[in-house]
C-alpha positions as CSV (number, residue, x, y, z in Angstrom):
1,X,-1.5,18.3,-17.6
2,X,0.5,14.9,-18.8
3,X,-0.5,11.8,-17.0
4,X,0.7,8.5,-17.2
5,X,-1.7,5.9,-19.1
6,X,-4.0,4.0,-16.4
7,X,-3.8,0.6,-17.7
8,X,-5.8,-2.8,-16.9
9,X,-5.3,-4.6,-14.0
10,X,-4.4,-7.3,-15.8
11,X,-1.1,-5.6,-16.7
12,X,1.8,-8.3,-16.5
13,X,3.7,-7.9,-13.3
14,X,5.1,-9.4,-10.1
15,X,2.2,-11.1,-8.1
16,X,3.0,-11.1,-4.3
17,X,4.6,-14.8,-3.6
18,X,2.3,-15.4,0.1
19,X,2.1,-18.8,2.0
20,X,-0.5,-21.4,2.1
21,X,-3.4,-20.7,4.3
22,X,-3.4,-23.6,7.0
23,X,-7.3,-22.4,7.6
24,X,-10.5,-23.7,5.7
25,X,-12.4,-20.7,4.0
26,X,-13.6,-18.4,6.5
27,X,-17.6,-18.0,6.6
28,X,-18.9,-14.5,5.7
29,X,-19.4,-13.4,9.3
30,X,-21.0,-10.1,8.6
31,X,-24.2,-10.5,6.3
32,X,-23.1,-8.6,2.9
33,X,-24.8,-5.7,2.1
34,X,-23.2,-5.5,-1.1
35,X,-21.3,-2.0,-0.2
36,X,-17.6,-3.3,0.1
37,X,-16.1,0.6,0.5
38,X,-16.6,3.6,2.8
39,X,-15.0,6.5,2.4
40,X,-14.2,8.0,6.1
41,X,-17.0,10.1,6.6
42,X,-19.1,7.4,6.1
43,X,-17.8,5.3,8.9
44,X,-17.7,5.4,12.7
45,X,-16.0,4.5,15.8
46,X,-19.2,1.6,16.2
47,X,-18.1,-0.2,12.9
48,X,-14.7,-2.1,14.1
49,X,-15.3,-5.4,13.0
50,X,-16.3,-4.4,9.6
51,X,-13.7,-1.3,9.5
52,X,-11.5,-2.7,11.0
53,X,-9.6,-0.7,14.0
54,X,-7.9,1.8,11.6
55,X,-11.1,2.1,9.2
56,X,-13.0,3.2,12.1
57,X,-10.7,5.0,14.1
58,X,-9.6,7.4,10.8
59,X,-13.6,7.8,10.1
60,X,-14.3,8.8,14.3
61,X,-11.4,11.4,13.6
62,X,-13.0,12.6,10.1
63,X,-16.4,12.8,12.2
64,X,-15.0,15.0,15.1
65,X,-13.4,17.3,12.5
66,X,-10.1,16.3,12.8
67,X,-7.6,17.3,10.0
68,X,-7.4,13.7,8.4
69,X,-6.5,13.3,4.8
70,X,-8.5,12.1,2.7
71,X,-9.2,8.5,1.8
72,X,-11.6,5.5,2.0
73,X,-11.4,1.7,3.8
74,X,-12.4,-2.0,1.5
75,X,-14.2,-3.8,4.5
76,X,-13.5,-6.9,6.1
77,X,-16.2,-8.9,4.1
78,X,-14.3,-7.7,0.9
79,X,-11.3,-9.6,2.7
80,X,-13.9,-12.8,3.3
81,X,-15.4,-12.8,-0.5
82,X,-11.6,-12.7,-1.6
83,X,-10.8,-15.7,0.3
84,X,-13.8,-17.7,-0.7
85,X,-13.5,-16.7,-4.0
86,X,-10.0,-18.4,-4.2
87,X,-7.9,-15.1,-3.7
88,X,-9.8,-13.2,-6.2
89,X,-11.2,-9.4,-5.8
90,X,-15.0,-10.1,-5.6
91,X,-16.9,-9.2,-8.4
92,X,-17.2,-5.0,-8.5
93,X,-14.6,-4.6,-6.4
94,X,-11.9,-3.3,-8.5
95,X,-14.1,-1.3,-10.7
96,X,-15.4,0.4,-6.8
97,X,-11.8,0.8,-5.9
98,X,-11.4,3.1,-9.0
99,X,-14.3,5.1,-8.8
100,X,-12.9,5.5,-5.0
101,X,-9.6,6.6,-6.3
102,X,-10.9,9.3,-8.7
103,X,-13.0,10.4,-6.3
104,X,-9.9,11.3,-4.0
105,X,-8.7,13.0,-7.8
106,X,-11.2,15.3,-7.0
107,X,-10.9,16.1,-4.0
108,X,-7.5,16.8,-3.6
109,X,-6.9,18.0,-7.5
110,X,-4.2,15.5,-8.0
111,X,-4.0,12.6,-10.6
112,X,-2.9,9.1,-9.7
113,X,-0.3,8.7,-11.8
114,X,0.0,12.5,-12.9
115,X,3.7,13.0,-13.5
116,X,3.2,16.7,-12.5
117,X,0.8,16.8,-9.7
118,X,0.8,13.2,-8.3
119,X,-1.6,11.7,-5.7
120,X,0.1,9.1,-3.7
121,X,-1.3,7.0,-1.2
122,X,-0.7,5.3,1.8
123,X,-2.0,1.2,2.0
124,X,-2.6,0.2,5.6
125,X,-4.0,-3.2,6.7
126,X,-6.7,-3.3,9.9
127,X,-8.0,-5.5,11.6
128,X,-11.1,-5.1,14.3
129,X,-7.7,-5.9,16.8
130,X,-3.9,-5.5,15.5
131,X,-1.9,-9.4,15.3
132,X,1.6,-10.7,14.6
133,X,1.9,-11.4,11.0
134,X,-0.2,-8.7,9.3
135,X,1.1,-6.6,6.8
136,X,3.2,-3.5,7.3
137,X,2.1,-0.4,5.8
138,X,3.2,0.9,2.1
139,X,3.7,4.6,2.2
140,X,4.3,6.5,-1.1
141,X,2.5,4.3,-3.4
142,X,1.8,5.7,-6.7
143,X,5.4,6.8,-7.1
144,X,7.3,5.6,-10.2
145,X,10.3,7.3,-12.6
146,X,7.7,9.7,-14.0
147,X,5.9,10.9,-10.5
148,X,9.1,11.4,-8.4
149,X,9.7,14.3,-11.0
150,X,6.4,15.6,-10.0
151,X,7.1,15.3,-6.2
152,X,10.3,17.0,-6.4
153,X,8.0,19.9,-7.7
154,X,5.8,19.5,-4.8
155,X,8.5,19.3,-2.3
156,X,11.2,21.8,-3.5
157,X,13.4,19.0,-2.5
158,X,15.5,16.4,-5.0
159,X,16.8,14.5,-2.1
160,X,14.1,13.8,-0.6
161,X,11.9,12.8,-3.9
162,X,14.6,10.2,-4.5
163,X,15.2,9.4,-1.2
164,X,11.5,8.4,-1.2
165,X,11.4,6.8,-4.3
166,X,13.9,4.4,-3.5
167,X,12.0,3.5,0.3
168,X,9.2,2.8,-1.7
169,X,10.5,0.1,-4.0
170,X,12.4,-1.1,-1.2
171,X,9.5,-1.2,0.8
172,X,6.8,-2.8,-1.7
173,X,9.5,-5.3,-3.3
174,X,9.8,-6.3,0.6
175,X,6.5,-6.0,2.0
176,X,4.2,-6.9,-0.8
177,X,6.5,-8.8,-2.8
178,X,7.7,-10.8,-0.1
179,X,11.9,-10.5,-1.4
180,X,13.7,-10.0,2.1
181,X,15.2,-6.7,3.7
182,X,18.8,-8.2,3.1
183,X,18.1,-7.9,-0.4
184,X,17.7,-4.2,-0.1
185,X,19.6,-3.6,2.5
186,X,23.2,-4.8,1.6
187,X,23.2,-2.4,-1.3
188,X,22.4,0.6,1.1
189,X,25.1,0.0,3.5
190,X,27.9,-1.1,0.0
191,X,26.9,2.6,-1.3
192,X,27.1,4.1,2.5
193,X,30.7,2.7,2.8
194,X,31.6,4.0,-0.4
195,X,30.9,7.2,-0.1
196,X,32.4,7.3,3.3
197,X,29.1,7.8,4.5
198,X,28.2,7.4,8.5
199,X,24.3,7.7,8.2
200,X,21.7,7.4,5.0
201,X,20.9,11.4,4.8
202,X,24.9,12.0,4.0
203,X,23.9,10.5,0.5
204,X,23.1,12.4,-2.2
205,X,20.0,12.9,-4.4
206,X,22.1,11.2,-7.2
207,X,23.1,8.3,-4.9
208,X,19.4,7.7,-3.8
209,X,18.5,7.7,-7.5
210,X,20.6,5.3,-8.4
211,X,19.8,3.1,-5.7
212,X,16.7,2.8,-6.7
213,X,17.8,1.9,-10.0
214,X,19.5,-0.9,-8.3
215,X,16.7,-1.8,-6.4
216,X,14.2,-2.0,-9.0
217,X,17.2,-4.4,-10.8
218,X,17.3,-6.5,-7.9
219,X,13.1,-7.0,-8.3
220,X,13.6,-8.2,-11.9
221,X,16.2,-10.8,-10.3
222,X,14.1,-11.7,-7.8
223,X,10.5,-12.1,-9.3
224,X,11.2,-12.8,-12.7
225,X,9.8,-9.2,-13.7
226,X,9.9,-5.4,-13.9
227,X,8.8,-3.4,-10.8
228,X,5.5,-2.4,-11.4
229,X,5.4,1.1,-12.4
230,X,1.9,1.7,-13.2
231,X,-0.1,3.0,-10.0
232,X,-2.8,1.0,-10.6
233,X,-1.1,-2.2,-10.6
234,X,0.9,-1.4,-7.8
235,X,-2.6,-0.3,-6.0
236,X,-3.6,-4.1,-6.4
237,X,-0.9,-5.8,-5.7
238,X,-0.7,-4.3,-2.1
239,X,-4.3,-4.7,-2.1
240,X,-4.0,-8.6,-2.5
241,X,-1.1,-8.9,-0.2
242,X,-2.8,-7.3,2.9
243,X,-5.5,-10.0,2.0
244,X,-3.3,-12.8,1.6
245,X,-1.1,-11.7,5.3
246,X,-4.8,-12.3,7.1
247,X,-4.7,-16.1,5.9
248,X,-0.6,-16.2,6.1
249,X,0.9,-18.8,8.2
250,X,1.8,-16.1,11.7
251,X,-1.7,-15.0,11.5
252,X,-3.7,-18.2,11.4
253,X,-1.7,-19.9,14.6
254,X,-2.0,-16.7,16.1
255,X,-5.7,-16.7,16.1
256,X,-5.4,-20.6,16.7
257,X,-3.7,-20.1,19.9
258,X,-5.5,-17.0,21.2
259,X,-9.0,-18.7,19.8
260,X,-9.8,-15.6,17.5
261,X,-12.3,-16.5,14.8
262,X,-10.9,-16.8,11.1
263,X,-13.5,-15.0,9.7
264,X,-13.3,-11.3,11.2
265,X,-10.8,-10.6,8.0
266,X,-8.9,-8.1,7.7
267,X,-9.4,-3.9,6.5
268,X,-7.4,-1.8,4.2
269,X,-7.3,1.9,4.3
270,X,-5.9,3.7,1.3
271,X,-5.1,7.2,2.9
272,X,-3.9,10.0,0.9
273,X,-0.1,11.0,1.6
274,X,0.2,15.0,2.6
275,X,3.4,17.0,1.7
276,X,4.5,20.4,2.2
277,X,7.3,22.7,0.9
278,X,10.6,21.6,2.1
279,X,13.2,23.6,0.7
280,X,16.5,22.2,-0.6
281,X,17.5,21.2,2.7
């Protein structure tokens, strides 16, 4: 089956614009043992700090046999190395984060970037303790004009393939491409009024499509640059971004005030996203 090309990820594209850390470079905490991934079996409920809380918590649940999808956590030290490495991935680290992702491939017998069966993840920040100031959670990623064909197949369901294609730019232009909500927003509520519609699910699959046209025009406005499209890129670029919201402005005075040290750093799960047949409606 067609997939999309899995390019570098050098691939010219927006870069996530984050603030300044106010901190001095964290120390490394946790001694490295040079594994910077575990996939959710491999963890446990004992392992918060390097885990973080939603590492560990989604390996206890694998462990007790609890229907979790599949997917794998980059540790807090990988968060540390980043930082001290002047924000970039330590060395290994992107080539591990592949092997991870074809790994889920496997597993779930879906291609990243398959335009007819495509895996899509989930990109989740975690700390050993949740804080103001960390990064929201990307849902969908791995979606671009070639995969929302191949989730409409999954799904049985145009609306809701466009209808989550368009969240998802909105959501990563806003979340890991720092542009604000208003940007995204305005254009929603413009369409809504005229089509004389009272809530967002009286629009139609070909009003969600070409909101997220207009969407991905207002990235290129915004950053200088086309929305990512290929998985992979996106797949670092939210990477970065939940490391950069651990040495952001809100998170540093946070753990100023409440005397939290710098160096705990921060998790990020990449979960597999689960759908089912919907139907038309």
């Amino acid at each position: 089956m067609p997939r999309t090309a899995r390019k570098s990820a050098a691939t010219t594209s927006p870069r996530p614009r984050r603030p300044r850390a106010t901190a001095s470079p964290p120390s490394t905490g946790a001694e490295r043992n040079g594994k910077l991934i575990y996939t959710f079996p491999e963890g446990n409920a004992g392992m918060r700090r390097l885990l973080g809380g939603k590492g560990a918590g989604l390996a206890e649940m694998t462990n007790a046999g609890l229907p979790v999808p599949p997917g794998f956590t980059i540790t807090t030290e990988a968060c540390n190395a980043y930082y001290a490495a002047g924000r970039e991935l330590p060395d290994g680290l992107w080539d591990d984060i592949r092997a991870h992702m074809s790994d889920l491939e496997r597993e779930t017998g879906k291609g990243f970037g398959d335009a007819e069966n495509p895996l899509l993840v989930s990109v989740r920040s975690g700390a050993a303790f949740s804080m103001p100031g960390m990064m929201d959670t990307v849902l969908n990623l791995g979606l671009n004009p070639e995969t929302v064909a191949g989730l409409i197949k999954l799904t049985d369901n145009e609306r809701f393939g466009y209808d989550a294609w368009r969240r998802f730019v909105a959501m990563f232009g806003r979340i890991v491409l720092d542009i604000e909500a208003a940007a995204f927003d305005e254009p929603l509520e413009q369409l809504k009024e005229r089509r004389h519609a009272k809530a967002d699910t009286d629009l139609t699959a070909t009003d969600l499509r070409a909101l997220a046209d207009e969407y991905q025009q207002i990235v290129q406005e915004r950053t200088g640059q086309p929305f990512p499209t290929d998985p992979y890129r996106q797949l670092e670029l939210a990477v970065r971004a939940v490391f950069d919201s651990w040495f952001g402005k809100r998170a540093h005075d946070y753990r100023e005030f409440n005397k939290i040290p710098h160096d705990l750093g921060t998790a990020v799960s990449i979960v597999t996203m689960v759908f089912g047949n919907m139907g038309a409606d």
